[in-house]
C-alpha positions as CSV (number, residue, x, y, z in Angstrom):
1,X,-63.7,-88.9,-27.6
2,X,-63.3,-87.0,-30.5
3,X,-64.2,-82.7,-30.7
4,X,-67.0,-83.6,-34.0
5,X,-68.5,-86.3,-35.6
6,X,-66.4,-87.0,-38.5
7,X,-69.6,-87.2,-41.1
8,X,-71.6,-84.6,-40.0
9,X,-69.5,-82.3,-37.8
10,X,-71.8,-82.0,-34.5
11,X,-69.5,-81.2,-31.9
12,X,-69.7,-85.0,-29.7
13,X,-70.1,-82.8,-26.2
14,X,-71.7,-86.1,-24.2
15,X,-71.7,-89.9,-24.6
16,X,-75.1,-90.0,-25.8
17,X,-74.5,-88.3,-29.1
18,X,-72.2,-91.2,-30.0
19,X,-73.1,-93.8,-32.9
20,X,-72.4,-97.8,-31.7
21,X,-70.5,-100.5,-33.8
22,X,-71.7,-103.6,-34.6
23,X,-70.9,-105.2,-30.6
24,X,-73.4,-102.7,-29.7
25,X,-70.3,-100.4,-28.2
26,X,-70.1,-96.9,-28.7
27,X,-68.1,-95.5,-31.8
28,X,-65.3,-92.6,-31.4
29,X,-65.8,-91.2,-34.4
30,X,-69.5,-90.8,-35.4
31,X,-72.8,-89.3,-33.9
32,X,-76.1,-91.2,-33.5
33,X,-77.6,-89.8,-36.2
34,X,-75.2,-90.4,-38.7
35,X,-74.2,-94.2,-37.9
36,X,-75.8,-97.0,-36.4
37,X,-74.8,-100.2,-35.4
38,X,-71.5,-100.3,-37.5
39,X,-73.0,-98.8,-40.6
40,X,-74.1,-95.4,-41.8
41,X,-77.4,-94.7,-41.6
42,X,-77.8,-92.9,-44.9
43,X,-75.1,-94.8,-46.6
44,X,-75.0,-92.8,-50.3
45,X,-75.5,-89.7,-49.2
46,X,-72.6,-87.3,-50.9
47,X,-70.6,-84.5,-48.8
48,X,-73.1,-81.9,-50.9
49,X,-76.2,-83.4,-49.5
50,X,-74.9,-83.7,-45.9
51,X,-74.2,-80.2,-45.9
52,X,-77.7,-79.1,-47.5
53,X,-78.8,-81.5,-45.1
54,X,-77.0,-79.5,-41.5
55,X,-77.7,-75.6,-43.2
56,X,-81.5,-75.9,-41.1
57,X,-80.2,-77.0,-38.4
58,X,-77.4,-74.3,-38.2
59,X,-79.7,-71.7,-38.7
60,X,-82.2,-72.9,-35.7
61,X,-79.1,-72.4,-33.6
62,X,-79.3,-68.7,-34.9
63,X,-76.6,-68.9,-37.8
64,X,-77.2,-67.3,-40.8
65,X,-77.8,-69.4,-44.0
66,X,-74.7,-67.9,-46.4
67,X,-72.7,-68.3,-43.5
68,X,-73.7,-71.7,-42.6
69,X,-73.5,-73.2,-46.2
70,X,-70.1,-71.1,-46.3
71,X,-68.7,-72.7,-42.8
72,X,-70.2,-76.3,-43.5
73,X,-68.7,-75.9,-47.4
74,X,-65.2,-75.6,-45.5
75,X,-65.3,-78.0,-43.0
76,X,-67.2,-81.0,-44.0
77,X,-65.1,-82.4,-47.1
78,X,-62.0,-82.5,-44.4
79,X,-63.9,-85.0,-42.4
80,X,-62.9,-88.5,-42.2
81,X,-65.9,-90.0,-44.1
82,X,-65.4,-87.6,-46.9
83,X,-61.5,-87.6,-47.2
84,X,-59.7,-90.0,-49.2
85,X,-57.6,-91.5,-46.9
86,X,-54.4,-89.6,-47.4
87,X,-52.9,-88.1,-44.2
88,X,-51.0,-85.2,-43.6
89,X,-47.2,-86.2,-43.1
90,X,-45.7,-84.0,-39.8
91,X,-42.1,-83.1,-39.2
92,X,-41.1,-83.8,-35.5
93,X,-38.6,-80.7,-34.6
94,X,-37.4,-79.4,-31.1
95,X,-37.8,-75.9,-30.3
96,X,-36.6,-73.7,-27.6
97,X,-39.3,-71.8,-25.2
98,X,-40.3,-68.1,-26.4
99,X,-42.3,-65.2,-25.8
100,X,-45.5,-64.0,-27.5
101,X,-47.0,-60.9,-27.4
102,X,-50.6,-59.9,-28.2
103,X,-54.2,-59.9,-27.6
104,X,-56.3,-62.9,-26.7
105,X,-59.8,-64.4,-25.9
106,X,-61.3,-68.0,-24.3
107,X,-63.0,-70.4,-26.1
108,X,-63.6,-74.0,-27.3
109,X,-63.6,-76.2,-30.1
110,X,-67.8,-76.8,-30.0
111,X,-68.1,-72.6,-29.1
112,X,-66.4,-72.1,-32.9
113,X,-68.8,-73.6,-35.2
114,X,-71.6,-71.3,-33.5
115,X,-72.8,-67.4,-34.0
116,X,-70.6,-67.0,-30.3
117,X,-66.9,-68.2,-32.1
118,X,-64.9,-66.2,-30.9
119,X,-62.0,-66.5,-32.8
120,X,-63.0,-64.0,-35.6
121,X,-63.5,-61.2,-33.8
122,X,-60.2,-61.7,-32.7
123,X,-58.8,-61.4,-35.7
124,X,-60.6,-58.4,-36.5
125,X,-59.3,-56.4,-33.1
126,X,-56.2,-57.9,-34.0
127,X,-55.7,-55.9,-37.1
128,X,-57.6,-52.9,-36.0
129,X,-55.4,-52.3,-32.8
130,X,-52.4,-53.0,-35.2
131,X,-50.8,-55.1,-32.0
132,X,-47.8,-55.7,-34.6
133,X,-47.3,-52.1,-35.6
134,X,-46.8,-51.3,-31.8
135,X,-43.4,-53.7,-31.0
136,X,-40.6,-54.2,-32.5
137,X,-40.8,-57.6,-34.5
138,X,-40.3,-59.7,-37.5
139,X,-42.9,-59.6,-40.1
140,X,-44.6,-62.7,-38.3
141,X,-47.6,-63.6,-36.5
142,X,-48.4,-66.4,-34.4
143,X,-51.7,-68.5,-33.5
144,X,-51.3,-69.6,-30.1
145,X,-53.2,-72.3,-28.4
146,X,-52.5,-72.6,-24.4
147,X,-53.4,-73.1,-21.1
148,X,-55.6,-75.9,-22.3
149,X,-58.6,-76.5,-19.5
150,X,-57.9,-80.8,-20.5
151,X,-58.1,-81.6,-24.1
152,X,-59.4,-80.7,-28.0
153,X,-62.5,-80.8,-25.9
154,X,-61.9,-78.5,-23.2
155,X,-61.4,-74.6,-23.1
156,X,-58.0,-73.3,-24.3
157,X,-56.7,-69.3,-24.5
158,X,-55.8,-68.6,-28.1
159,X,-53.3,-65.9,-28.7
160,X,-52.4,-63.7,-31.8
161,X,-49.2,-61.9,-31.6
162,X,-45.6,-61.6,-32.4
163,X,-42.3,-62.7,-31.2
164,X,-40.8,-60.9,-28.7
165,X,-37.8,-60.6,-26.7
166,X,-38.2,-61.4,-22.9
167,X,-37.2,-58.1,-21.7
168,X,-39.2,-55.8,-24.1
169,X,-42.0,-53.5,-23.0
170,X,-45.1,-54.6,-23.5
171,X,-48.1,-52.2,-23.7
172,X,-50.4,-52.7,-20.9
173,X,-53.5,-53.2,-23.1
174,X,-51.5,-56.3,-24.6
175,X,-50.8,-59.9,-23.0
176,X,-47.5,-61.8,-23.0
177,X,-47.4,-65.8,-23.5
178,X,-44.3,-68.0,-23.5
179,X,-44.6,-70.7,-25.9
180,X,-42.8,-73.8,-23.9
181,X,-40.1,-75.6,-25.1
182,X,-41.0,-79.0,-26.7
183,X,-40.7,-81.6,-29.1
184,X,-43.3,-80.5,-31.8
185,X,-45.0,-82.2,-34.6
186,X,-45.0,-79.6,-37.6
187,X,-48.3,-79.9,-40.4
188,X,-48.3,-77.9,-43.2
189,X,-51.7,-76.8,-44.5
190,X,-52.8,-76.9,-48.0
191,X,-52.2,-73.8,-50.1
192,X,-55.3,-71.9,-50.8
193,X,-57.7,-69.3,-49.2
194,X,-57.8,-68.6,-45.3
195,X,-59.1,-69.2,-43.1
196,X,-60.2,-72.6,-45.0
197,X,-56.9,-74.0,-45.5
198,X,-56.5,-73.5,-41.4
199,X,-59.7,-75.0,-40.8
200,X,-58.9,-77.8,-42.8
201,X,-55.8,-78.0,-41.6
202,X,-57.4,-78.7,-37.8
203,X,-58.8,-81.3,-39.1
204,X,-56.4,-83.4,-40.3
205,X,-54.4,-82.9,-37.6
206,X,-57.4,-84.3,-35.4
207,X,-57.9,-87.2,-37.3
208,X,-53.9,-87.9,-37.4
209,X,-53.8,-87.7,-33.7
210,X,-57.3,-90.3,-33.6
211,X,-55.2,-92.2,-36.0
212,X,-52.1,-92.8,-34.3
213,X,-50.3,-93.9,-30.5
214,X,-48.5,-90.1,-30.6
215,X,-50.1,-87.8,-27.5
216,X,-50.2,-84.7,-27.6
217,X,-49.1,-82.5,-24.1
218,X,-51.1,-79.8,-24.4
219,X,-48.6,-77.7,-23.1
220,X,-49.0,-75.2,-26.0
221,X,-49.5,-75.6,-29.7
222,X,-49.1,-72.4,-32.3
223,X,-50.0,-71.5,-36.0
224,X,-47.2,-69.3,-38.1
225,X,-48.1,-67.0,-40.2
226,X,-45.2,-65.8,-42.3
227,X,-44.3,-64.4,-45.6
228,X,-46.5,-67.1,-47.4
229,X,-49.5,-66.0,-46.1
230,X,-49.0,-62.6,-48.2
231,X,-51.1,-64.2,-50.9
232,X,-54.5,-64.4,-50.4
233,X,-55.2,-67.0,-52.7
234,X,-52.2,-69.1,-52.1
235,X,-51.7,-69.1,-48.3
236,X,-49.9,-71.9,-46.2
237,X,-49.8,-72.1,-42.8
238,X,-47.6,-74.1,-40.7
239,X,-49.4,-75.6,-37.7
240,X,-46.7,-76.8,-34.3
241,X,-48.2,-79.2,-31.8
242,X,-46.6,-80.5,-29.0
243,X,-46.0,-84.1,-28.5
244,X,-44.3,-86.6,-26.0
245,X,-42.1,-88.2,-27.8
């Protein structure tokens, strides 16, 4: 099963929520509400409608309107029914294991799309604890995703920090991570604004995963955050995921 419907973007938490196909059999990719029976229920509605159409709804779960036009306006048009069809093209590299140092919080896929994510508070203590300021490092940061509870679906620890040797001190208000070694699939995001490009980015990395025989181990999968990220209108992220190839 997929993390959201890819019209929509309701997180697909149980069976039920799932659209069927024409055999009557459930569909991986599309909620109830948004496909019936093979065939989209409201079948010329554009991207700019659907999200007018999820703002009230988002705001009954407690979300403010700005910010649920502004998180729906960033995530919808990277969803399979609205993309064009072109697919991000990974790199496959092998890395050797290292060591990440930082702060870091538990959450899941479904908990980030609500007033709970925790992922941007994160990156606010981040900064205000200036975790990079107090190790020696190289001017990069790291995103990592590990200790995955199953799946995209489950509950995962995500990490911000810096590389760091094995033997350094850490302070004890910090957490150390290794990053495993692995064979990784490599997917540049777009250049553009954060954290949209990164959010889009997750997407098409979810739906070339849904679209291919290539598993991912869940082992521990990381976003880098170097020199390119200095401009705020022209960021690029690279994005590793582990695979078992």
């Amino acid at each position: 099963m997929q993390s959201y419907c890819q019209s929509c973007g309701m997180p697909l938490v149980n069976v039920e929520l799932l659209g069927t196909e024409k055999n009557g059999q459930v569909c991986q990719d599309y909620c109830t509400y948004c496909y019936e029976l093979g065939a989209f229920i409201q079948p010329d509605i554009t991207v700019n409608e659907m999200i007018e159409l999820c703002v009230p709804h988002l705001k009954e779960e407690g979300m403010a309107e700005e910010e649920a036009r502004h998180m729906l306006t960033s995530f919808l048009p990277s969803l399979k029914r609205w993309t064009t069809g072109e697919s991000t093209q990974p790199v496959l590299i092998e890395k050797e294991s290292f060591h990440i140092v930082g702060i870091s919080a538990r959450t899941n896929n479904a908990n980030e799309i609500t007033p709970q994510a925790k992922i941007p508070d994160l990156w606010t203590s981040y900064f205000q604890q200036n975790v990079a300021g107090q190790l020696p490092t190289k001017e990069v940061m790291y995103g990592l995703y590990s200790d995955y509870e199953t799946d995209v679906n489950g509950e995962y620890s995500i990490t911000l920090g810096v590389e760091v040797a094995a033997d350094n001190e850490v302070p004890d208000e910090l957490v150390i991570k290794t990053v495993p070694a692995s064979k990784y699939l490599v997917f540049k995001s777009e250049e553009g604004a954060m954290p949209e490009i990164v959010i889009k980015a997750w997407q098409n990395i979810w739906n070339w995963f849904a679209n291919s025989d290539v598993e991912r181990t869940y082992t521990g999968d990381f976003e880098v955050y170097g020199e390119r990220c200095n401009k705020p209108n022209e960021a690029q992220v690279d994005i590793y995921i582990a695979v078992k190839l």
